[in-house]
C-alpha positions as CSV (number, residue, x, y, z in Angstrom):
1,X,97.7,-96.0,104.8
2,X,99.6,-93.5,106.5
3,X,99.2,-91.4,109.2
4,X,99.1,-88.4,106.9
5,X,96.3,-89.9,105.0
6,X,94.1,-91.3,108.0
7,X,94.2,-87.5,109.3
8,X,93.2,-86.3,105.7
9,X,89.6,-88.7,105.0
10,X,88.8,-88.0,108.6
11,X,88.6,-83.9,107.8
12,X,86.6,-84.7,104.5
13,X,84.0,-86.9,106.8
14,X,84.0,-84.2,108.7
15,X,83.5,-81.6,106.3
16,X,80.9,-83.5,104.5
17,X,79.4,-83.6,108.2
18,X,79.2,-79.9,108.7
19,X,77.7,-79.7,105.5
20,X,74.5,-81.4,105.9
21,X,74.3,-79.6,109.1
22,X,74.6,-76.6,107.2
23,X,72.0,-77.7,104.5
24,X,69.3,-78.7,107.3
25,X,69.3,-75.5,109.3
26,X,68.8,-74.0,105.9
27,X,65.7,-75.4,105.1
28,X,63.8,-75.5,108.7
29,X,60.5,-73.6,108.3
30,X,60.2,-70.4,110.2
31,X,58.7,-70.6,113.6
32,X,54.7,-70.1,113.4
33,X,53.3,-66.4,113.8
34,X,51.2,-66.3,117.0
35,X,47.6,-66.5,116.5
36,X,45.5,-63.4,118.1
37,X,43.0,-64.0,120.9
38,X,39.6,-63.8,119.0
39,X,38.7,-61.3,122.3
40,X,41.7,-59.2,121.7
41,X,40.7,-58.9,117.8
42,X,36.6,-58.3,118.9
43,X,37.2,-55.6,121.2
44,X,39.6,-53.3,119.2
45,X,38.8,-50.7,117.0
46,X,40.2,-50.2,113.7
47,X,42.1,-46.9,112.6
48,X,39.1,-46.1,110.4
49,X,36.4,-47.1,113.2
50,X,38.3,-44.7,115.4
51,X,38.2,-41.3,113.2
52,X,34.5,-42.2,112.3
53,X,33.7,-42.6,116.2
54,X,35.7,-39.4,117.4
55,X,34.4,-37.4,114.8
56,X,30.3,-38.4,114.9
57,X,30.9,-37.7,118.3
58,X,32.9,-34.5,118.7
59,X,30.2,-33.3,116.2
60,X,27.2,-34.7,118.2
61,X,28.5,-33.3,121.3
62,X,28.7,-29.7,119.8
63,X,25.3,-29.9,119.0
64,X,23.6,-31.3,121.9
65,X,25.8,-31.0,124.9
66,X,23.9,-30.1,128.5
67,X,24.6,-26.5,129.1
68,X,26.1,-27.3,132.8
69,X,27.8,-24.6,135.2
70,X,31.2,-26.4,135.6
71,X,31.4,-26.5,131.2
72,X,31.2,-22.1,130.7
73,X,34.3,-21.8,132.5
74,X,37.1,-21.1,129.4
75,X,39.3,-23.5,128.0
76,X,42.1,-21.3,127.6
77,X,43.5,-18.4,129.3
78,X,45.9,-17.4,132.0
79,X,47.1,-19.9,134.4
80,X,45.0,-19.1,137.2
81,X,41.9,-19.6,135.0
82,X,43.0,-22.9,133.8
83,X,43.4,-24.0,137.7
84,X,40.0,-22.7,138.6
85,X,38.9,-24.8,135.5
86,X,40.4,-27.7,136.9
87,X,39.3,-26.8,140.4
88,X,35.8,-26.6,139.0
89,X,36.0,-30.3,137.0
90,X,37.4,-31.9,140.1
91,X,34.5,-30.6,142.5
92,X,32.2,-31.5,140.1
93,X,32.9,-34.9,139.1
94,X,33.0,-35.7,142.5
95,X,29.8,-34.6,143.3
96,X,28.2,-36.3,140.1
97,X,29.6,-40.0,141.3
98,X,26.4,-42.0,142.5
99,X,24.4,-38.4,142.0
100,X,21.7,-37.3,139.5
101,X,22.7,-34.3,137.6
102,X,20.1,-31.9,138.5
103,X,20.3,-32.6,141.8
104,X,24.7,-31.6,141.7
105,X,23.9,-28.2,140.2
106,X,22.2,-26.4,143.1
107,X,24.9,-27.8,145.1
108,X,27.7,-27.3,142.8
109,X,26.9,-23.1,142.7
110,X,26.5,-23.2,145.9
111,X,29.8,-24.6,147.1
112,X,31.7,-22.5,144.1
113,X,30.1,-19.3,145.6
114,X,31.7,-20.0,149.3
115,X,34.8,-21.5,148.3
116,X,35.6,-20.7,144.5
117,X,39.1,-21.7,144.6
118,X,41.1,-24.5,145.8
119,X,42.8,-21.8,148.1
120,X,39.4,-21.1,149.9
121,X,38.7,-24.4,150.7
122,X,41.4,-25.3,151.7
123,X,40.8,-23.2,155.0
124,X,37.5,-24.6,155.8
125,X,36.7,-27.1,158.4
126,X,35.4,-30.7,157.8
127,X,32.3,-29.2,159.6
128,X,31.8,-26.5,157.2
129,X,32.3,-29.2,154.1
130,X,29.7,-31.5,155.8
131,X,27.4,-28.8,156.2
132,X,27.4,-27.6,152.5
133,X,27.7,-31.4,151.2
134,X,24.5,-32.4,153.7
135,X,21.9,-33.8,151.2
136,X,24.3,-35.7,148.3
137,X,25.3,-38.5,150.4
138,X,28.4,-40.9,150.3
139,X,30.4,-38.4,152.5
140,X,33.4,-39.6,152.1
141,X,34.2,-37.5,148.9
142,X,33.3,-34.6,150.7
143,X,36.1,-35.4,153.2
144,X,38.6,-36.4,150.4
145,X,38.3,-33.2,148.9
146,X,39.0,-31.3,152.1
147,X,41.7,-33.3,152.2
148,X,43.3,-33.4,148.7
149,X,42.8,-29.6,148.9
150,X,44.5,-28.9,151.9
151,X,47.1,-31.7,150.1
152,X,47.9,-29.7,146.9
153,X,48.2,-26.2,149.0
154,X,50.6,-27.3,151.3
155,X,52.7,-29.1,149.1
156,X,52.1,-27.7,145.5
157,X,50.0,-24.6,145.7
158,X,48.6,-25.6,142.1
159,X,46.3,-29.0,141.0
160,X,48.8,-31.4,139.0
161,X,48.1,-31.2,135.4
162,X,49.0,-35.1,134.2
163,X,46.6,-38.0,135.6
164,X,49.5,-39.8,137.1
165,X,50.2,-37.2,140.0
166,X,46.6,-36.3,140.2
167,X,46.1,-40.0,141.3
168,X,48.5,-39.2,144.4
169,X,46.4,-37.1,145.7
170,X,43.6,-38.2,148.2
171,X,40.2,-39.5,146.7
172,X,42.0,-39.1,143.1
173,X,41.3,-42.3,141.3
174,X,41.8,-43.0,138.1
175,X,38.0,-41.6,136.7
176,X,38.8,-38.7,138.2
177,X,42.5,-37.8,137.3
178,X,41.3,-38.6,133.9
179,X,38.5,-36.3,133.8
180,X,41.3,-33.3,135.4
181,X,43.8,-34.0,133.0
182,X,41.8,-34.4,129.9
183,X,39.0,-31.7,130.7
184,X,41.3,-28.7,132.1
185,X,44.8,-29.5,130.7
186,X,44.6,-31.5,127.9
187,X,45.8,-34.3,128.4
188,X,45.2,-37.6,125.9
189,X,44.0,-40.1,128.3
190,X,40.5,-41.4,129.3
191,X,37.7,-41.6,131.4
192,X,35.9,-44.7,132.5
193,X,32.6,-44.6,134.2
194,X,29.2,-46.6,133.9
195,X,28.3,-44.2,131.0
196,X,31.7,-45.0,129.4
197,X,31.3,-49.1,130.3
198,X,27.7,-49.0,128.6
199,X,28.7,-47.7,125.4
200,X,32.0,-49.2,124.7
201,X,30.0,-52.6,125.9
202,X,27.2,-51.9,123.3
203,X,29.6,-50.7,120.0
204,X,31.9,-53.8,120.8
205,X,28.9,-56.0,122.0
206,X,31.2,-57.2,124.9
207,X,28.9,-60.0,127.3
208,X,31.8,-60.2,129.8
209,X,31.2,-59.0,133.4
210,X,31.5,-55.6,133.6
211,X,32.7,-55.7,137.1
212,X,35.3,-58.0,136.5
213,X,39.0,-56.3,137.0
214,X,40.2,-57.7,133.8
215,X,36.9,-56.4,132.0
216,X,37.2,-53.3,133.3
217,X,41.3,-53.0,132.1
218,X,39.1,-53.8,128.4
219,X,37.5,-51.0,129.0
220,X,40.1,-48.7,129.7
221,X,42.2,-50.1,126.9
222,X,39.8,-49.5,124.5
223,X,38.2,-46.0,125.7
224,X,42.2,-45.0,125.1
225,X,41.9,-45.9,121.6
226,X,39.3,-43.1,121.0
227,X,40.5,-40.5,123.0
228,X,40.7,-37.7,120.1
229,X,44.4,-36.2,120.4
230,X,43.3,-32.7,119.7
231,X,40.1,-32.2,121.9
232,X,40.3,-34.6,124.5
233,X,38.6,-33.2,127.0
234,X,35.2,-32.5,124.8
235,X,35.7,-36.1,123.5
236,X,35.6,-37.8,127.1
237,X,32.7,-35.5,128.0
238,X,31.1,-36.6,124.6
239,X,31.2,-40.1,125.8
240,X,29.6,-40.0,129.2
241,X,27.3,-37.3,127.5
242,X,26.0,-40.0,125.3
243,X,25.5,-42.7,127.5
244,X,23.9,-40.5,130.2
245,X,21.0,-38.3,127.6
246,X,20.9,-41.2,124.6
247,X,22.7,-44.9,125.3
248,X,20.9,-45.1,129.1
249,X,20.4,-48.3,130.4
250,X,16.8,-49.3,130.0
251,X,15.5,-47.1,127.0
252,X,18.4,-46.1,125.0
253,X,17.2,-43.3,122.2
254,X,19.4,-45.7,119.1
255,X,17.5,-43.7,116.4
256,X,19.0,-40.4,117.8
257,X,23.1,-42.2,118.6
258,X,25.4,-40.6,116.2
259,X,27.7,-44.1,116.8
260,X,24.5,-46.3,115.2
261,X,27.1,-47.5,112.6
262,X,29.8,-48.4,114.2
263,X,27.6,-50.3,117.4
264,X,27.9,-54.0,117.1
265,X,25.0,-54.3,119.4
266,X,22.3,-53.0,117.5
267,X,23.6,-54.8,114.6
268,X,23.0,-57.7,116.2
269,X,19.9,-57.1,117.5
270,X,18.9,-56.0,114.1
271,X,19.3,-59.7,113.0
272,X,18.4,-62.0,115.8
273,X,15.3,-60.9,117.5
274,X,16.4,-62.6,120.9
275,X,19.1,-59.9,121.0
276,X,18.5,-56.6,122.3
277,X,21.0,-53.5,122.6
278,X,20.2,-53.4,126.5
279,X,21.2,-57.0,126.7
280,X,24.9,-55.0,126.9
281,X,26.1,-54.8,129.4
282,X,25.1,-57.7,130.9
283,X,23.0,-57.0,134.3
284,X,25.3,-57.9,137.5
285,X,23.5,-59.4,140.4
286,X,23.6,-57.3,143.1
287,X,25.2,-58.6,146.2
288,X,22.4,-58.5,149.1
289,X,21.8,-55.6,151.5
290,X,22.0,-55.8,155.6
291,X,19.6,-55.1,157.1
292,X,20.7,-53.0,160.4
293,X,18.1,-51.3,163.4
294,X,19.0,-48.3,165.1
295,X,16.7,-46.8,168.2
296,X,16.8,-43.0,167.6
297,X,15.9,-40.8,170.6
298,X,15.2,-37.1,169.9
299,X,16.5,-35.3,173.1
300,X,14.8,-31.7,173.4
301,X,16.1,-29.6,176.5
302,X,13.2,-27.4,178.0
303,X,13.6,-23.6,179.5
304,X,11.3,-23.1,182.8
305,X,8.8,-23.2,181.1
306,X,8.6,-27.0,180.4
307,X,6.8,-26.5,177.2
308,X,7.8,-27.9,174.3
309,X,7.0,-24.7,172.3
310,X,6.3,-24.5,168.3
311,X,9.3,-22.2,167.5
312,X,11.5,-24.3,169.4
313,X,13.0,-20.5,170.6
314,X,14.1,-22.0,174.0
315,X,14.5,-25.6,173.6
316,X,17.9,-26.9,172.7
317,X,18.7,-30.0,170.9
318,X,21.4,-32.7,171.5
319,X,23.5,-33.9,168.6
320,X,26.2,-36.4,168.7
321,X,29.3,-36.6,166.1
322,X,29.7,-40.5,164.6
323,X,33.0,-42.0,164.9
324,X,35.7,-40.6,162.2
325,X,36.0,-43.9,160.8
326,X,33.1,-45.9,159.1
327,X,29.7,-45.3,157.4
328,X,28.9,-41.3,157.9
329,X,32.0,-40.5,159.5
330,X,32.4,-37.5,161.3
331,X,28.9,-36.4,160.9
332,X,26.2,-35.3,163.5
333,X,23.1,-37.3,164.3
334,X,20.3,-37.3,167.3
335,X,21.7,-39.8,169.9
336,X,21.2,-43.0,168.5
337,X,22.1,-47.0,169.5
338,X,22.0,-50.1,167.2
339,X,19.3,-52.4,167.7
340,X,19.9,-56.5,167.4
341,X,17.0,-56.7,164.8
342,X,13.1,-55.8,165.8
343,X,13.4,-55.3,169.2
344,X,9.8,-54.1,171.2
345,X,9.6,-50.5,172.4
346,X,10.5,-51.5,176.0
347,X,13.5,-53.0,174.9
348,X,14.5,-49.7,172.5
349,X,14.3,-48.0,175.5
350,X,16.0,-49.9,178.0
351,X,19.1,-49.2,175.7
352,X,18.7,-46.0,174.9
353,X,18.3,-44.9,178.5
354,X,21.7,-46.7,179.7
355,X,23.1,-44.7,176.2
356,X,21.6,-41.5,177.5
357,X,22.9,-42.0,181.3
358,X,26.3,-43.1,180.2
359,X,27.3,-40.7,177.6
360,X,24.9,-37.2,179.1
361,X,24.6,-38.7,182.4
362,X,20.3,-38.2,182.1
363,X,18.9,-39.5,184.3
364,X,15.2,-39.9,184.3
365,X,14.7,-40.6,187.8
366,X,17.5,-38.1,189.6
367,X,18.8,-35.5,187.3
368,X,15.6,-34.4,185.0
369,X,12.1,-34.4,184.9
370,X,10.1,-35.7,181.6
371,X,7.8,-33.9,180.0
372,X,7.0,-36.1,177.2
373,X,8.3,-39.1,176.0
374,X,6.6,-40.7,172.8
375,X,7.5,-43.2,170.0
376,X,6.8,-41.1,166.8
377,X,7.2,-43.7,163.7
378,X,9.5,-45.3,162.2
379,X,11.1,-45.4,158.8
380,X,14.3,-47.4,156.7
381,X,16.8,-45.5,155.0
382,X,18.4,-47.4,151.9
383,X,22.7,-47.3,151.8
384,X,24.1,-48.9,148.7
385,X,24.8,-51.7,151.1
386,X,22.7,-51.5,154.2
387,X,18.5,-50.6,154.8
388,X,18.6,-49.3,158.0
389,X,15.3,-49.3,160.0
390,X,15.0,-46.4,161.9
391,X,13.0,-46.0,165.5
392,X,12.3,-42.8,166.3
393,X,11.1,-41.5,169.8
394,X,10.4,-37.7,171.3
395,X,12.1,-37.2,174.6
396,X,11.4,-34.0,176.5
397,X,13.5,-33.0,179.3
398,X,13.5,-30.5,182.0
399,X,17.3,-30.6,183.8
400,X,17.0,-30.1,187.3
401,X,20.3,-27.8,187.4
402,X,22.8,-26.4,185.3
403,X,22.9,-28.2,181.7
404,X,27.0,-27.4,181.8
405,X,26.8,-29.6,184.9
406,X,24.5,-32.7,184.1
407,X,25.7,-33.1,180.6
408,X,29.0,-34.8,181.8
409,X,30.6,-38.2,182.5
410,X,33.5,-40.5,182.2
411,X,32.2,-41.5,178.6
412,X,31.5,-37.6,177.2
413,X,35.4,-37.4,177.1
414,X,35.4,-40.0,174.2
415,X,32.1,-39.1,173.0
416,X,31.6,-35.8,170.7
417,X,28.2,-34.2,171.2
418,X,26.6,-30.3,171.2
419,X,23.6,-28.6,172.1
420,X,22.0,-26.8,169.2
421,X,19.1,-24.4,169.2
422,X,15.9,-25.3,168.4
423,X,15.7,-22.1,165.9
424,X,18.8,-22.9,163.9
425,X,18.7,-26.6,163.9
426,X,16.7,-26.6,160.8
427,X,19.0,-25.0,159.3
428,X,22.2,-26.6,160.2
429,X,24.1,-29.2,157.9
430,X,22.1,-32.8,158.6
431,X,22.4,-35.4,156.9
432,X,19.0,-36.7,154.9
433,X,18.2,-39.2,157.3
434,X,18.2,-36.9,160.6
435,X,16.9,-34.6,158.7
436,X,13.5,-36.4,158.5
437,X,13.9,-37.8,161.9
438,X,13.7,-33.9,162.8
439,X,11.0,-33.2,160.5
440,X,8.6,-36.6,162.1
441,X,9.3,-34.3,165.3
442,X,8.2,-31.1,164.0
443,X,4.9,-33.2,162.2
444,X,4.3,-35.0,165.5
445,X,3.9,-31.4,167.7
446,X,1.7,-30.1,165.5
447,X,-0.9,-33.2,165.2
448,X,-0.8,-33.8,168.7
449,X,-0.5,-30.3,170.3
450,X,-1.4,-27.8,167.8
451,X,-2.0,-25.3,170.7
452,X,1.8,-25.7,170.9
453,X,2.1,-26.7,174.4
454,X,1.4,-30.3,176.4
455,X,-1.6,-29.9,178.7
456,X,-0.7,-30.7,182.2
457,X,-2.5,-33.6,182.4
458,X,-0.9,-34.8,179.2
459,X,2.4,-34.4,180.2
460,X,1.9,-36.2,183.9
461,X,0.4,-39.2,182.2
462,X,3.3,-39.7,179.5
463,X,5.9,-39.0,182.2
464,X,4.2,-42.3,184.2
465,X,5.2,-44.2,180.9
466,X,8.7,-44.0,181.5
């Protein structure tokens, strides 16, 4: 065979080759479709779910919605009005995280009436805040918002209208830009909050942990499937409305829900009577408080008189600003020094009298006389973390010189502390805890000395106590 023909059969094998290549590709089956995570399918909601939801809702919510101060300001208008809208949603919502409703709107007017723009806050002073905030607890916000204010002013001079820049600004997160942006501009996006987690939880019957992170993106995922396009705002409010007045945690109202057909939950429990509705969310274990001690020492500043008198008129009070970091930063309290668990009154006092000499430079034996010194009671206040157990004790002073003079040593230069009258303390910005340490004072006086002065005698016996 020639070379010719050699060259020739091997370009047929070849061909056929290719050929049968060819043909095989041809007829491999298509690569299989991915299957969808049972989760993913259980906790969406359908197009038709959706409209049904938004709509019982929105209608719902027209109906029965709370008739609340920071909801009559209008919708629409001028620019100004929509950023005193937004003004109003943001100071609000802050003041309703961790806080009963009826307790925010006495507050609420009465911060709008001092400072009823973003403008006029921004000029106050983080005393002024704490003052007007004293009572609602969790400071912190309080602070943020002097803060984001002052923020937006310098910067901006007007509240950012999309949920990503409001998150930029201090004590912003992602509940709150949502509520801004949806409530006052508009915006389609939503708002998740334990109202929010509890309904969602009960209409999808989702058991997972509602305070794990990738729960909580769940959550998020799926309140953004609702949000209604055209009133998103009203919507997001609808959904916090309804789990706060009618899908609440222990006794949820299911005859009165609008959302009773679309809620897995209560069809569940409808046919397995070992399944309730409040078995959504399931109940987190809470992680254990601390338990803390703190001595508190009441240290009231006598005229010449040396008589504690009922009106307080010319005694003078010592208050002591907390560190600007930490739990109730910033704020004022009566002197006060942490305690290493129980400790006996001898002990308190040991350590409250090297406190008092350090910081004030008192001393009981050189620089003042006592006119009454008395443990009063006791009492724990509950943090969301800590129980604090509270000694309180009644120190009466008379300075034996000029108060400008004894108040000061090395430590007073790192230390912030005032004097404040005995006839405005009452009325000065406390926070709830001193402000029933003051009142045990004030309850104390009038059991033991309701002729509103020590008797001599008295007052040389408790000074031996020292």
């Amino acid at each position: 065979m020639s070379n010719s023909e050699q060259q020739q059969q091997q370009k047929g094998r070849r061909r056929k080759r290719d050929d049968k290549v060819v043909r095989v590709t041809k007829m491999a089956p298509p690569p299989p479709t991915p299957i969808q995570d049972i989760e993913d399918i259980a906790s969406s909601f359908s197009e038709d779910e959706t409209q049904k939801l938004r709509v019982a809702l929105l209608n719902w919510y027209d109906i029965n919605r709370r008739d609340l101060p920071w909801r009559r300001l209008n919708h629409e208008g001028s620019e100004e009005e929509v950023e005193r809208r937004a003004y109003a949603v943001w100071v609000s919502e802050v003041m309703l995280q961790q806080t009963r409703v009826q307790t925010v709107i006495s507050y609420y007017n009465r911060w709008m009436e001092k400072w009823p723009t973003i403008d006029k806050l921004a000029q106050a002073s983080l005393e002024e805040v704490n003052e007007m905030w004293a009572g609602l607890g969790y400071y912190r916000r309080a602070r943020f918002l002097l803060e984001g204010a002052k923020k937006i002013v310098a910067e901006e001079g007007r509240i950012p209208k999309v949920a990503s820049l409001l998150r930029k600004i201090p004590g912003i997160g992602d509940y709150t830009a949502g509520a801004i942006a949806s409530i006052a501009f508009k915006e389609v996006v939503p708002v998740v909050d334990g109202n929010v987690v509890r309904v969602i939880a009960r209409l999808k019957a989702i058991s997972a942990n509602p305070k794990d992170s990738s729960t909580i993106k769940r959550f998020w995922k799926l309140a953004a499937q609702l949000v209604d396009p055209l009133r998103p705002g009203d919507f997001n409010q609808a959904l916090m409305e309804l789990g706060a007045t009618v899908c609440t945690p222990v006794n949820p109202s299911c005859s009165l829900c609008p959302a009773t057909e679309s809620c897995h939950a209560l069809s569940i429990s409808r046919h397995d009577n070992s399944v309730a509705v409040t078995d959504y969310p399931i109940k987190v274990v809470k992680a254990k408080q601390r338990h803390d001690f703190s001595a508190v020492c009441v240290v009231e500043l006598l005229g010449a008189e040396k008589m504690p008198e009922g009106n307080q008129s010319s005694s003078r009070f010592i208050l002591v600003k907390r560190p600007d970091e930490g739990l109730l930063a910033g704020l004022w309290e009566f002197p006060s020094v942490s305690l290493d668990g129980e400790v006996n009154s001898s002990t308190r006092r040991e350590k409250m009298n090297r406190f008092l000499k350090r910081v004030f430079k008192i001393d009981t034996r050189k620089t003042c006389s006592i006119v009454l010194r008395e443990d009063i009671g006791e009492f724990t206040h509950i943090f969301s973390h800590i129980r604090l157990k509270l000694y309180v004790e009644l120190l009466v002073l008379h300075l034996k010189g000029e108060k400008d003079d004894l108040l000061k040593s090395e430590d007073s230069e790192t230390t912030t502390w005032k004097c404040v009258d005995g006839d405005v303390l009452s009325s000065t910005g406390l926070t709830t805890s001193v402000r029933k340490v003051y009142s045990m004072v004030q309850k104390f006086k009038e059991r033991s000395f309701p002729s509103k002065q020590i008797p001599a005698g008295k007052r040389s016996r408790m000074a031996k106590k020292t």
